[in-house]
Backbone as XML, in Angstrom:
<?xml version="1.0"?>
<chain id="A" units="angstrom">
  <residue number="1" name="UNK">
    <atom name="N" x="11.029" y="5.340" z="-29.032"/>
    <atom name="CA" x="9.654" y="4.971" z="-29.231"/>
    <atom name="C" x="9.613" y="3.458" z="-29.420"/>
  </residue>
  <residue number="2" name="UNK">
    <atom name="N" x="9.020" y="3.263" z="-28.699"/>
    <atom name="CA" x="8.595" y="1.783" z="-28.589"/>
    <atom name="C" x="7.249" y="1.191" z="-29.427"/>
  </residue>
  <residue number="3" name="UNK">
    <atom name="N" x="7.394" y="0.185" z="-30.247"/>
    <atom name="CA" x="6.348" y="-0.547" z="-30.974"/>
    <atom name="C" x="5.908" y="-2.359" z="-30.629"/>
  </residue>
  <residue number="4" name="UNK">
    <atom name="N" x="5.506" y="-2.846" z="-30.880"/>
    <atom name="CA" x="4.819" y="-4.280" z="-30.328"/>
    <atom name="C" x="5.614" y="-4.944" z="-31.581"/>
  </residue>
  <residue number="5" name="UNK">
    <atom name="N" x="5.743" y="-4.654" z="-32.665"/>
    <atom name="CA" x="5.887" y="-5.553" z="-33.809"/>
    <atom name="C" x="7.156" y="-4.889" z="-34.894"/>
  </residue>
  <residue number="6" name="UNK">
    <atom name="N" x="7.779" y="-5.148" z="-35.413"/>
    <atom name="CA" x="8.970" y="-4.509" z="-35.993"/>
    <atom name="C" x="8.961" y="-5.717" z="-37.370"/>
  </residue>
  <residue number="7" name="UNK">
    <atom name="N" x="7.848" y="-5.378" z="-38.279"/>
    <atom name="CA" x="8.297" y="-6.486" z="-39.344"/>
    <atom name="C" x="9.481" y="-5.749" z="-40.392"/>
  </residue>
  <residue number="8" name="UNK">
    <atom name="N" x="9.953" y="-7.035" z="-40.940"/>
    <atom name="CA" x="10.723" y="-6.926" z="-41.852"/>
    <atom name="C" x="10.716" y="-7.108" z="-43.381"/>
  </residue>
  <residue number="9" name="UNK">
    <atom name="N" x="10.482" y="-6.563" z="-44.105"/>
    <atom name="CA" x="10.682" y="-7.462" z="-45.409"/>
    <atom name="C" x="11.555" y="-8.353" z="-46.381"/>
  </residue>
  <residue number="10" name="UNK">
    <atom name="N" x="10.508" y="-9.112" z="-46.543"/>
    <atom name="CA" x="12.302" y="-10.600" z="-47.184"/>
    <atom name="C" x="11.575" y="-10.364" z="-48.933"/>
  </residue>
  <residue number="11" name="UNK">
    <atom name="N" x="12.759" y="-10.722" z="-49.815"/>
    <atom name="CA" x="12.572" y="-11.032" z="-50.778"/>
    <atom name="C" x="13.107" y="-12.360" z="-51.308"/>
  </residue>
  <residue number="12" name="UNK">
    <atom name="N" x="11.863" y="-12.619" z="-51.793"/>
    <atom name="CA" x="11.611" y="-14.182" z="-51.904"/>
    <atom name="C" x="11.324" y="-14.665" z="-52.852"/>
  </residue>
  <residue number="13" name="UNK">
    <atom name="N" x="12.314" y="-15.083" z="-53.803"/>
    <atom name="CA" x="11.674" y="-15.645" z="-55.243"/>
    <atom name="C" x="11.400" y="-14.094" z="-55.818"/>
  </residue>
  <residue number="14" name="UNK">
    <atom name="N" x="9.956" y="-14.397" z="-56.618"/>
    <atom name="CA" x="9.258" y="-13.578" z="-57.100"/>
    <atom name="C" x="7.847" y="-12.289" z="-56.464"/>
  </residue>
  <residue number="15" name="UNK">
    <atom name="N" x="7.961" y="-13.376" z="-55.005"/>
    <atom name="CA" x="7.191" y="-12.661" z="-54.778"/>
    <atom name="C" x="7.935" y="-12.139" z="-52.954"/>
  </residue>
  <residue number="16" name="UNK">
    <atom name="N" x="7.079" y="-11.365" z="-52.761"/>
    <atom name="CA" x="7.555" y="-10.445" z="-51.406"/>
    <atom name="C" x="6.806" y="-11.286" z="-50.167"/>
  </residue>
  <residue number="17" name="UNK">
    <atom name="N" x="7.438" y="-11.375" z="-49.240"/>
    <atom name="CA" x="6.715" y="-12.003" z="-47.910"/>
    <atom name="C" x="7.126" y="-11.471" z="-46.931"/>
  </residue>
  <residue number="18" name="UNK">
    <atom name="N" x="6.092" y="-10.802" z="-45.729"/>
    <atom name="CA" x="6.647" y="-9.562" z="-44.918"/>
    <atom name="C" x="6.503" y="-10.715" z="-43.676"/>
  </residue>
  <residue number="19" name="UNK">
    <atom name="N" x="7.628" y="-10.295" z="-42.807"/>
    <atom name="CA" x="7.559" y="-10.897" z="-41.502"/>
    <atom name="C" x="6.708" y="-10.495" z="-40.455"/>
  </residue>
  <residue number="20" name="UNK">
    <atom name="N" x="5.118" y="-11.595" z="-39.872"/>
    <atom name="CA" x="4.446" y="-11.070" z="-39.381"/>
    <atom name="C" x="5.111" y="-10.937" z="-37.662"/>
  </residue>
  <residue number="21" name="UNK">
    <atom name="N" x="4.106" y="-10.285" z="-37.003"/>
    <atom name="CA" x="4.427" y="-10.189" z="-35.588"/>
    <atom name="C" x="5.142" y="-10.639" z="-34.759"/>
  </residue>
  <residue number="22" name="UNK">
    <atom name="N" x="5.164" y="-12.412" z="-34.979"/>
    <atom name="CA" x="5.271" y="-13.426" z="-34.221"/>
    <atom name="C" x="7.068" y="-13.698" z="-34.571"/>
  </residue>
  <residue number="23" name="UNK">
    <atom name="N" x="7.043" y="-12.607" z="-35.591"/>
    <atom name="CA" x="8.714" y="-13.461" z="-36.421"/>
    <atom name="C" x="8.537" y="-14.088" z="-38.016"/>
  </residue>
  <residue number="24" name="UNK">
    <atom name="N" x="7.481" y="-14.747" z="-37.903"/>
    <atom name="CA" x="6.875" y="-16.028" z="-38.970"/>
    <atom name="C" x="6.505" y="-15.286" z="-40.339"/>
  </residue>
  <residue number="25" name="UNK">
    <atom name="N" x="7.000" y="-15.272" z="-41.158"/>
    <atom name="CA" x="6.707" y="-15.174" z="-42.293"/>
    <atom name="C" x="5.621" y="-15.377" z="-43.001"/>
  </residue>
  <residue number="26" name="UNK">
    <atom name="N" x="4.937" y="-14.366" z="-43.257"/>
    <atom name="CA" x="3.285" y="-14.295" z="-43.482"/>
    <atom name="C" x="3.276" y="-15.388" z="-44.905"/>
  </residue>
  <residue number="27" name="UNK">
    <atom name="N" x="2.179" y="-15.985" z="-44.807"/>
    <atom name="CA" x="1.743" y="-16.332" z="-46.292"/>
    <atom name="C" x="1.251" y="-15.640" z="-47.805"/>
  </residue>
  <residue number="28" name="UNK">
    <atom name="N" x="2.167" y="-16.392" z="-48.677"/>
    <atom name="CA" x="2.401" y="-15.415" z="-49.837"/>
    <atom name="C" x="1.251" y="-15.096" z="-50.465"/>
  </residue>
  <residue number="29" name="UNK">
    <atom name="N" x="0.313" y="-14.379" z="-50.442"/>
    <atom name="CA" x="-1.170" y="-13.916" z="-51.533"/>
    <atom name="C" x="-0.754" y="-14.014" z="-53.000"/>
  </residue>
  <residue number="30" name="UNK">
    <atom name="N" x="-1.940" y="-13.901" z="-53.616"/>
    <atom name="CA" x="-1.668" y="-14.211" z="-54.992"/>
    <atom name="C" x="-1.158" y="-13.482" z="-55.442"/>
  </residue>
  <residue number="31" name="UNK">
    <atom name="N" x="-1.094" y="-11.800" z="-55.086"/>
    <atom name="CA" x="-0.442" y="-10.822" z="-55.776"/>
    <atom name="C" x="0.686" y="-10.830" z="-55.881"/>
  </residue>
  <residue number="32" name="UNK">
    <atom name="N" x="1.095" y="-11.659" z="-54.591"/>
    <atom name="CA" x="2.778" y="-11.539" z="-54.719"/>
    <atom name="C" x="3.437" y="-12.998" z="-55.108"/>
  </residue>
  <residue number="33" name="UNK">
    <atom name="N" x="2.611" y="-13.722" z="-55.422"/>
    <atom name="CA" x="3.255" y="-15.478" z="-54.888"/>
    <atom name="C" x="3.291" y="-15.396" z="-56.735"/>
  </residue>
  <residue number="34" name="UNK">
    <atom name="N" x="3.335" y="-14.697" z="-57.653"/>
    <atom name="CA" x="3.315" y="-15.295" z="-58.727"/>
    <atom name="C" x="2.028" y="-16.295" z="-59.423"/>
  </residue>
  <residue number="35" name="UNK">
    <atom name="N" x="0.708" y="-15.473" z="-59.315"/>
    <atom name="CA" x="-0.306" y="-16.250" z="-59.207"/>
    <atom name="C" x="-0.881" y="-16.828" z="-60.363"/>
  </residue>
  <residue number="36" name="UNK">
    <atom name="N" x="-1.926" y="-17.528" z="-60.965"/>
    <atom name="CA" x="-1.979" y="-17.497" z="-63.060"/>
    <atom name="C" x="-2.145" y="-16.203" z="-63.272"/>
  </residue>
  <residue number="37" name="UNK">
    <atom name="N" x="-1.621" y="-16.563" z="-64.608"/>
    <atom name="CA" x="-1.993" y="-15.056" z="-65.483"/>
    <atom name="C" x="-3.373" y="-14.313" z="-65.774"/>
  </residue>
  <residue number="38" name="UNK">
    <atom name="N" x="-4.600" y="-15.072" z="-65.259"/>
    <atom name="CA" x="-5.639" y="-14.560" z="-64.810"/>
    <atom name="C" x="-5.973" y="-13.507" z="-63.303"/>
  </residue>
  <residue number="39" name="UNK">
    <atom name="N" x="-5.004" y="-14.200" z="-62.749"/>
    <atom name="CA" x="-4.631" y="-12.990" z="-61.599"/>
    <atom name="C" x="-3.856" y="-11.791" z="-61.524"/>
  </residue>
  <residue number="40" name="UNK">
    <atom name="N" x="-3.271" y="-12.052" z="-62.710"/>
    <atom name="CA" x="-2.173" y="-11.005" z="-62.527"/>
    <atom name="C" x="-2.948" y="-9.709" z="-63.607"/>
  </residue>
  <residue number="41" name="UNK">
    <atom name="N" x="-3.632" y="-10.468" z="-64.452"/>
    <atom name="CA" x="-4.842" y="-9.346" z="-65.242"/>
    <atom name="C" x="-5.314" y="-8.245" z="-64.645"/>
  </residue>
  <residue number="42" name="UNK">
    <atom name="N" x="-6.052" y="-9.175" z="-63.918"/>
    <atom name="CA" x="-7.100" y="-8.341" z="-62.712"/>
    <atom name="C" x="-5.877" y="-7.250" z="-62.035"/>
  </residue>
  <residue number="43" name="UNK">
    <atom name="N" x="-5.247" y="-7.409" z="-61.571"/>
    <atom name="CA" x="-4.428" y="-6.500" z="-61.163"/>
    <atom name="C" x="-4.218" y="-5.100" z="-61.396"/>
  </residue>
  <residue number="44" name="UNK">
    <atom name="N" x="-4.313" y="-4.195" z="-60.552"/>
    <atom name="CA" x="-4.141" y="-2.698" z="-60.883"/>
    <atom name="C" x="-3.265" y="-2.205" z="-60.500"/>
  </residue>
  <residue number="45" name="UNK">
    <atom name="N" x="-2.123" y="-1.419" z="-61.245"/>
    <atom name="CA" x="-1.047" y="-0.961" z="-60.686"/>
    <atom name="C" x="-1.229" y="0.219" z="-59.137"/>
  </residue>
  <residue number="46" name="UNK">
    <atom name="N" x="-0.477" y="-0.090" z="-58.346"/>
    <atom name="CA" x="-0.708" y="0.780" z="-57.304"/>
    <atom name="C" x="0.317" y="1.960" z="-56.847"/>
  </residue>
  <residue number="47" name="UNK">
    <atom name="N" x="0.525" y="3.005" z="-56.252"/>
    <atom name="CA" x="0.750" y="4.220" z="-56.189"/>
    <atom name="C" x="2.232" y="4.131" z="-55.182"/>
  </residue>
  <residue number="48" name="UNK">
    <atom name="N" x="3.065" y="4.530" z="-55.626"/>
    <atom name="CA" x="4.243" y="4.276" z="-54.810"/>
    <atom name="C" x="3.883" y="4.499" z="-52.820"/>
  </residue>
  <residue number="49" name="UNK">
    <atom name="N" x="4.545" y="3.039" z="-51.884"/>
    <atom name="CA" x="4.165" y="3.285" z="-50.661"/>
    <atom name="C" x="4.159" y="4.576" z="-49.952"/>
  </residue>
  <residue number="50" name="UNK">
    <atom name="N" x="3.900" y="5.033" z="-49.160"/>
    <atom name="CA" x="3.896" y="6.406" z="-48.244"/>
    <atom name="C" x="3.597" y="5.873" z="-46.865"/>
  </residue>
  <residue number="51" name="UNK">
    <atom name="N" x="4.136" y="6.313" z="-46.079"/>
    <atom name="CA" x="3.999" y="5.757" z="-44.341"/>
    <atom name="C" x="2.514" y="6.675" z="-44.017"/>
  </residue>
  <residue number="52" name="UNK">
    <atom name="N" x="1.501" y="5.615" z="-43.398"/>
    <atom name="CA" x="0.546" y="6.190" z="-43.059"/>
    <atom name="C" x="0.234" y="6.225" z="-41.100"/>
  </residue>
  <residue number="53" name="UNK">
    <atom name="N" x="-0.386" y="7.284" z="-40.451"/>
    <atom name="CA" x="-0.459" y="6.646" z="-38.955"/>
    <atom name="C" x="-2.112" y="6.794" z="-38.861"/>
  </residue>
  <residue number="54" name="UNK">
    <atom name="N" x="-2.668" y="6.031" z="-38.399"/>
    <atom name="CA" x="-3.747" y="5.448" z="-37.523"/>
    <atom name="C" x="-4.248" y="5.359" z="-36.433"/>
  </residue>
  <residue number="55" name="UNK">
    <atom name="N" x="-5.279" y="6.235" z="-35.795"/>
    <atom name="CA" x="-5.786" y="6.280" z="-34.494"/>
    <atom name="C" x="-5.985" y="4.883" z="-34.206"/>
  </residue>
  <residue number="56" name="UNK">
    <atom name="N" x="-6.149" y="4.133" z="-33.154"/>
    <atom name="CA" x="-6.815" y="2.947" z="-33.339"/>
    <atom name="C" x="-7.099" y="3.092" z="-31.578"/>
  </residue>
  <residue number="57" name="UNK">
    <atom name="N" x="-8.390" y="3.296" z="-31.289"/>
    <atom name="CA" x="-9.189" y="2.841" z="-29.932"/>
    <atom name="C" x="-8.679" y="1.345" z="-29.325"/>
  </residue>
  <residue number="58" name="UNK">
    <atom name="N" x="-9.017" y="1.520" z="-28.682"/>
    <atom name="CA" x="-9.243" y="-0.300" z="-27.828"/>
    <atom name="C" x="-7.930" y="-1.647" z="-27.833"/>
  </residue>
  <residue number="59" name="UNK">
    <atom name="N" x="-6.904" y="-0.995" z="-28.384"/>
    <atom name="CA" x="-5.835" y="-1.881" z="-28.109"/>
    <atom name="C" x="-5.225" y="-2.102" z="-26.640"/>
  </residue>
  <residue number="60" name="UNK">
    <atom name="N" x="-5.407" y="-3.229" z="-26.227"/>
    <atom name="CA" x="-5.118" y="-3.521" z="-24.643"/>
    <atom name="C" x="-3.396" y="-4.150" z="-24.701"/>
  </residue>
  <residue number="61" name="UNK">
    <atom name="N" x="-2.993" y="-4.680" z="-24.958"/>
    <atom name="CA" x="-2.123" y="-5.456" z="-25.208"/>
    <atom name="C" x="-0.976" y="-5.873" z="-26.319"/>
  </residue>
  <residue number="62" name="UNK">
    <atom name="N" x="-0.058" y="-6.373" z="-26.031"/>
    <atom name="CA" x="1.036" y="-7.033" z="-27.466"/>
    <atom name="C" x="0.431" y="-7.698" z="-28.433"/>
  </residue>
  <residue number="63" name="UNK">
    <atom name="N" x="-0.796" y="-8.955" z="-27.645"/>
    <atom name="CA" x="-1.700" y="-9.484" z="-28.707"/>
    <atom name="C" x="-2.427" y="-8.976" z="-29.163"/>
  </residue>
  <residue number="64" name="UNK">
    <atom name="N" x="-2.741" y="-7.473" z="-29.044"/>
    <atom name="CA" x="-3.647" y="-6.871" z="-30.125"/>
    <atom name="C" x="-3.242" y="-6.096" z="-31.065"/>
  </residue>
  <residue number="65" name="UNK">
    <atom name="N" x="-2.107" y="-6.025" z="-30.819"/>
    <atom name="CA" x="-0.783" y="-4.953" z="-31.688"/>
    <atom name="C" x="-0.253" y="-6.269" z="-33.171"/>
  </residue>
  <residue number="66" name="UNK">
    <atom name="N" x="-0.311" y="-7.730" z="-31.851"/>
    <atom name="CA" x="0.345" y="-8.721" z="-33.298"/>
    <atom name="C" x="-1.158" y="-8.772" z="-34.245"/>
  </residue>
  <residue number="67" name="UNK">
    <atom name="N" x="-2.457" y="-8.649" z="-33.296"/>
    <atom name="CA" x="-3.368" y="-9.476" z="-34.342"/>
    <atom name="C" x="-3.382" y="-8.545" z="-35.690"/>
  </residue>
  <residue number="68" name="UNK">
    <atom name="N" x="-3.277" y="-7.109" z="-35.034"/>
    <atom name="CA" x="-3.820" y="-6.117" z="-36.245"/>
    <atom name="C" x="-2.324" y="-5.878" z="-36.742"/>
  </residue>
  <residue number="69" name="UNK">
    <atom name="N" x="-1.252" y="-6.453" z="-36.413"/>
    <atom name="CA" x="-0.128" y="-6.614" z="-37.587"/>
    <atom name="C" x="0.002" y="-7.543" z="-38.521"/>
  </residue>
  <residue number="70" name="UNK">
    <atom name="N" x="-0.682" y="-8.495" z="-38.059"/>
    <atom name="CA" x="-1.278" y="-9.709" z="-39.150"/>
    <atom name="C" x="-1.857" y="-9.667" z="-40.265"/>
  </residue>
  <residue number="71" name="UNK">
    <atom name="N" x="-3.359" y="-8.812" z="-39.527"/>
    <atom name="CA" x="-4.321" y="-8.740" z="-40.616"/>
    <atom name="C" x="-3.794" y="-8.156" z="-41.165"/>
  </residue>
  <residue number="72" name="UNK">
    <atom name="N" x="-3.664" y="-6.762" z="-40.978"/>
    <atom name="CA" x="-3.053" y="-5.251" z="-41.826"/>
    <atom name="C" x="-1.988" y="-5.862" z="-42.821"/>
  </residue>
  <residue number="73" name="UNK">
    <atom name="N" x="-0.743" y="-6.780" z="-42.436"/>
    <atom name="CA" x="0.489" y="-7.016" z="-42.761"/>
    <atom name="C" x="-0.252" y="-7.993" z="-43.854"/>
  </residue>
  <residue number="74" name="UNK">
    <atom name="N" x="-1.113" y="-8.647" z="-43.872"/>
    <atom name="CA" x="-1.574" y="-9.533" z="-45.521"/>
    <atom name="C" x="-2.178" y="-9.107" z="-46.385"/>
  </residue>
  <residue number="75" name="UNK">
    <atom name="N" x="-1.996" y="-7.419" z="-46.561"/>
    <atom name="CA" x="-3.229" y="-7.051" z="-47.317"/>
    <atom name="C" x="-2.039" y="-6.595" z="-47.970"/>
  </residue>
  <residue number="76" name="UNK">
    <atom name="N" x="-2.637" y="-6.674" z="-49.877"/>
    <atom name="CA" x="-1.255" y="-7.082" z="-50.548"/>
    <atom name="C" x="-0.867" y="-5.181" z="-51.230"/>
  </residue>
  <residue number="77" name="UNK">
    <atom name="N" x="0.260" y="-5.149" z="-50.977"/>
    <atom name="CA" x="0.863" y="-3.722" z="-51.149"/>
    <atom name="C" x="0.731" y="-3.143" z="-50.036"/>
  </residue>
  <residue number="78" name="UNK">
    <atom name="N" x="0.879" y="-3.595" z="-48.728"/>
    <atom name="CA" x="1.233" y="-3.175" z="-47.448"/>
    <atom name="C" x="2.976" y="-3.599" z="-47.162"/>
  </residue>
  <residue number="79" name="UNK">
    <atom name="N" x="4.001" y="-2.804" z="-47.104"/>
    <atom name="CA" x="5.373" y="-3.299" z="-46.707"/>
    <atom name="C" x="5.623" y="-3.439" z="-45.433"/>
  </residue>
  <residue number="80" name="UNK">
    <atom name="N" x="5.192" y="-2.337" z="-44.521"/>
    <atom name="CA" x="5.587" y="-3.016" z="-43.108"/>
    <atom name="C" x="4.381" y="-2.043" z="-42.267"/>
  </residue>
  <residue number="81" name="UNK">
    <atom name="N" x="4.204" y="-2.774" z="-41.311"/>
    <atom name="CA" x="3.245" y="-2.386" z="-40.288"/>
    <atom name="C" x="3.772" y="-1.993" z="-38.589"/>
  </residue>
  <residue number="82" name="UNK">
    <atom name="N" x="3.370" y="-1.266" z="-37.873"/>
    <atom name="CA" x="3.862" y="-1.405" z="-36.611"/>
    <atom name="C" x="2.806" y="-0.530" z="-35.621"/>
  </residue>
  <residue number="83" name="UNK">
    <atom name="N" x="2.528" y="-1.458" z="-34.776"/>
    <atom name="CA" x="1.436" y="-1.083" z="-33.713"/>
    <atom name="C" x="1.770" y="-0.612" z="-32.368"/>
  </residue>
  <residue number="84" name="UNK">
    <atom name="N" x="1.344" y="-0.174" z="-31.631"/>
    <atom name="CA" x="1.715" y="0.489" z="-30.677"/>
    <atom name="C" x="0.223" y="0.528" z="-29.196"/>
  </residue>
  <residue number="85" name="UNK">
    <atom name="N" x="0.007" y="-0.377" z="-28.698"/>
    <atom name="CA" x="-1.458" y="0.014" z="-27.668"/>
    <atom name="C" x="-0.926" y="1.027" z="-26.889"/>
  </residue>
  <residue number="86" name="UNK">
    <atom name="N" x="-0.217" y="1.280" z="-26.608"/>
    <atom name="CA" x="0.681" y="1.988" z="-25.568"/>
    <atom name="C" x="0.176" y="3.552" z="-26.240"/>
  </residue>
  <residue number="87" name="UNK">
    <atom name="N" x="0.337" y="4.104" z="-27.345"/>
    <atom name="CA" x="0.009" y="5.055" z="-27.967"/>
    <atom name="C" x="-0.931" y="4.989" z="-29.028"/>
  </residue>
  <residue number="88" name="UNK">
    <atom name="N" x="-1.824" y="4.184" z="-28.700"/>
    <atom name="CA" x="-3.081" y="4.008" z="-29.815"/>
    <atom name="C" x="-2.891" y="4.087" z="-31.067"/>
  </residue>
  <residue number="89" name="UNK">
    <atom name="N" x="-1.858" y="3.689" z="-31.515"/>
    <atom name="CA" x="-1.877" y="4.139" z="-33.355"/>
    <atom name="C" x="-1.350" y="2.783" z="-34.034"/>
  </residue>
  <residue number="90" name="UNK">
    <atom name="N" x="-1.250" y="3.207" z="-35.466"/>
    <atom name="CA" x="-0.987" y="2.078" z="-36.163"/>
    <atom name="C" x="-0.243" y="2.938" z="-36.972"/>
  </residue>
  <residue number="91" name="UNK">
    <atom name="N" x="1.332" y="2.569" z="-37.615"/>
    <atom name="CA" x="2.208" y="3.280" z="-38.492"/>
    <atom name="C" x="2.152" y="1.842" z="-39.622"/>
  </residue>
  <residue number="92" name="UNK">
    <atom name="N" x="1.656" y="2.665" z="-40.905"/>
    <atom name="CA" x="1.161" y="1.341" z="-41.969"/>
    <atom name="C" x="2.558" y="2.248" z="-43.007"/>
  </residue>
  <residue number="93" name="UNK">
    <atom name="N" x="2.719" y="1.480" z="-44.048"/>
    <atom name="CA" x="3.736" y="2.097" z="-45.013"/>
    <atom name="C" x="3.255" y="1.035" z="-46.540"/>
  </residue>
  <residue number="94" name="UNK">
    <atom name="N" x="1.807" y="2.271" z="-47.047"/>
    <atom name="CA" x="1.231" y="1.028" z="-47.878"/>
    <atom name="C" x="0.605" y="2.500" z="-49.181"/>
  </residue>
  <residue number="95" name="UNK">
    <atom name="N" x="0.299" y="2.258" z="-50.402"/>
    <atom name="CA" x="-0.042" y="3.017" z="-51.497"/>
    <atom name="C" x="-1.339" y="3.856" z="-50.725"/>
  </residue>
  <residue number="96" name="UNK">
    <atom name="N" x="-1.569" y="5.280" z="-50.741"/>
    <atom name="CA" x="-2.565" y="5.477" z="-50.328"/>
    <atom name="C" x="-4.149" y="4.965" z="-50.712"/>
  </residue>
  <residue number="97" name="UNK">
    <atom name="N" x="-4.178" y="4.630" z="-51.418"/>
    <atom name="CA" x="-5.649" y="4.049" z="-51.899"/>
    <atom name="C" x="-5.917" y="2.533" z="-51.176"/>
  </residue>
  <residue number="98" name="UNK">
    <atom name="N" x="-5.099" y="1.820" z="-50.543"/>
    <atom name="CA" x="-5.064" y="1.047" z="-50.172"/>
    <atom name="C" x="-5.629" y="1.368" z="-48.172"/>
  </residue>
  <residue number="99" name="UNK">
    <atom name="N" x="-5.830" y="2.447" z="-48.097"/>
    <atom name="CA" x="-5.998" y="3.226" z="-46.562"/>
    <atom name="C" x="-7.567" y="2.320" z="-46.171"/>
  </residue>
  <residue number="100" name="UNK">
    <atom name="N" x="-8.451" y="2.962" z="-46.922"/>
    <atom name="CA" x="-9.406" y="2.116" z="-46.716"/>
    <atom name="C" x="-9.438" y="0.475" z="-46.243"/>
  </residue>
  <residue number="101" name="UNK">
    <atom name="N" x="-8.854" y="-0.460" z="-47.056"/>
    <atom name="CA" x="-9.040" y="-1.585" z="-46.727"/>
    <atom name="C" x="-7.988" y="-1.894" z="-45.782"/>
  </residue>
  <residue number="102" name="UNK">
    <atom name="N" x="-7.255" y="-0.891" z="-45.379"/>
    <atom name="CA" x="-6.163" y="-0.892" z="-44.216"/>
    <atom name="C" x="-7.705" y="-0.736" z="-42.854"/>
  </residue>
  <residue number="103" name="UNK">
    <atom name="N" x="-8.124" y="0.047" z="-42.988"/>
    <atom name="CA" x="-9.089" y="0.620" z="-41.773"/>
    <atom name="C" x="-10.057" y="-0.531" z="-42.145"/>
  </residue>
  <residue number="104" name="UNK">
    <atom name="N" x="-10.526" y="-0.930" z="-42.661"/>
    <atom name="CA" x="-11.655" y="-2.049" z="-42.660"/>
    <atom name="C" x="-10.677" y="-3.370" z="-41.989"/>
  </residue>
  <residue number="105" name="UNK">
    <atom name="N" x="-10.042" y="-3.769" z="-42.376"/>
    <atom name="CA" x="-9.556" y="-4.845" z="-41.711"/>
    <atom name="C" x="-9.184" y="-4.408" z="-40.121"/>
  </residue>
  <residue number="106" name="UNK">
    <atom name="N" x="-8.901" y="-3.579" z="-39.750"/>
    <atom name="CA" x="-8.839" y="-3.013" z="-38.409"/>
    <atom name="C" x="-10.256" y="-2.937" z="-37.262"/>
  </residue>
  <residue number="107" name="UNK">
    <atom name="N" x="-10.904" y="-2.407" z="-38.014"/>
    <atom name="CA" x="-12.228" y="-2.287" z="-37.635"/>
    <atom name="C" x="-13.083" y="-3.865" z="-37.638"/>
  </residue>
  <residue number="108" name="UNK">
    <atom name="N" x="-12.736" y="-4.935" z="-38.373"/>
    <atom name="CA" x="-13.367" y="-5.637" z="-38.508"/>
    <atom name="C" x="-12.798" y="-6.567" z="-37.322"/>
  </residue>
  <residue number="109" name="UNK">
    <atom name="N" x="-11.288" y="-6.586" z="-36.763"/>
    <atom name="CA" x="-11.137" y="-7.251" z="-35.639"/>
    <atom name="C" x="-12.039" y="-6.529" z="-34.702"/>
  </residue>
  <residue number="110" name="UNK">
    <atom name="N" x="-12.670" y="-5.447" z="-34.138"/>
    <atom name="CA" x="-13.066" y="-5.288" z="-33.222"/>
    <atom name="C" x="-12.651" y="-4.129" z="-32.878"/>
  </residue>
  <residue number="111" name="UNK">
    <atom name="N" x="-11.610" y="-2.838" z="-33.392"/>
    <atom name="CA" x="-11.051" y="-1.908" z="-32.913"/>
    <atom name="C" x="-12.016" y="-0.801" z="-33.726"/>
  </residue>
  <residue number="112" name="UNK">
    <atom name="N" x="-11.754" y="0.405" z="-32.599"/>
    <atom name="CA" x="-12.353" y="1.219" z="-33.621"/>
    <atom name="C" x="-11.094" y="2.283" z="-33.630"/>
  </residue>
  <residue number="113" name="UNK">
    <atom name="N" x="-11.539" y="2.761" z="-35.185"/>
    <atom name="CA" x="-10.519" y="4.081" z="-35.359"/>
    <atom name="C" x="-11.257" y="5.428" z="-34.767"/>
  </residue>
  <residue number="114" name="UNK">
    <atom name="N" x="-9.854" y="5.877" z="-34.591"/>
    <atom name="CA" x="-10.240" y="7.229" z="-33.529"/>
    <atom name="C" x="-9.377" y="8.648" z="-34.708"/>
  </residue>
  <residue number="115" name="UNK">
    <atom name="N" x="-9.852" y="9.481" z="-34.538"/>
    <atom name="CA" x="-9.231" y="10.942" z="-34.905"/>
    <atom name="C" x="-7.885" y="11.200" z="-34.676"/>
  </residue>
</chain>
C-alpha cells in the first residue's frame, strides 16, 4: 500500500515535532514547544492516540495528500498522518476527541469527507 507522505516523529528537546510531507520539520505549537505557564494551564489532558481512517473526496494529486498532511500534521496531539488520493482516505493516529478538528481542518482546505 502506497501513501503520498510517510511522516516521522523526532523528539526534540521538550517538545515533539512531526516531519511534515515535504521532509521539513513542522513548526513547534505551543503545546509542544514548551509554551508560558499560562499555556500550559489551559491545557487539557488528552486520551491516549488510536489510528483513525478518513474518507476524504476530491484529492487529485501528491500536492493534495502533502497539503492535508500539513494542516492535519499541526494540529497538536496528532503523531503521524498519511494520505493517500489514490484511495481517498486519510490514516490520522491522533486522541479520539481530537477527530473533529482533524475533519474541520480537512474540510476547510476544500475537501470534502465522504462515508
Amino acid at each position: 500500500m502506497r501513501y503520498g507522505c510517510h511522516p516521522l516523529s523526532l523528539l526534540a528537546g521538550l517538545g515533539l515535532l512531526l516531519t511534515a510531507c515535504n521532509g521539513e520539520p513542522s513548526a513547534p505549537n505551543a503545546a509542544t514547544s514548551g509554551g508560558a505557564p499560562a499555556d500550559r494551564a489551559s491545557e487539557v489532558a488528552l486520551s491516549e492516540p488510536v489510528f483513525m481512517t478518513i474518507t476524504v473526496k476530491g484529492m487529485h494529486c501528491e500536492g493534495c495528500e502533502g497539503a492535508i498532511c500539513d494542516k492535519v500534521g499541526k494540529i497538536a496531539g496528532v503523531t503521524t498522518v498519511k494520505a493517500s488520493h489514490a484511495e481517498e482516505r486519510v490514516e490520522v493516529q491522533a486522541p479520539t476527541e481530537l477527530r473533529p478538528a482533524i475533519v474541520a481542518a480537512i474540510t476547510k482546505l476544500g475537501y470534502k469527507i465522504g462515508e
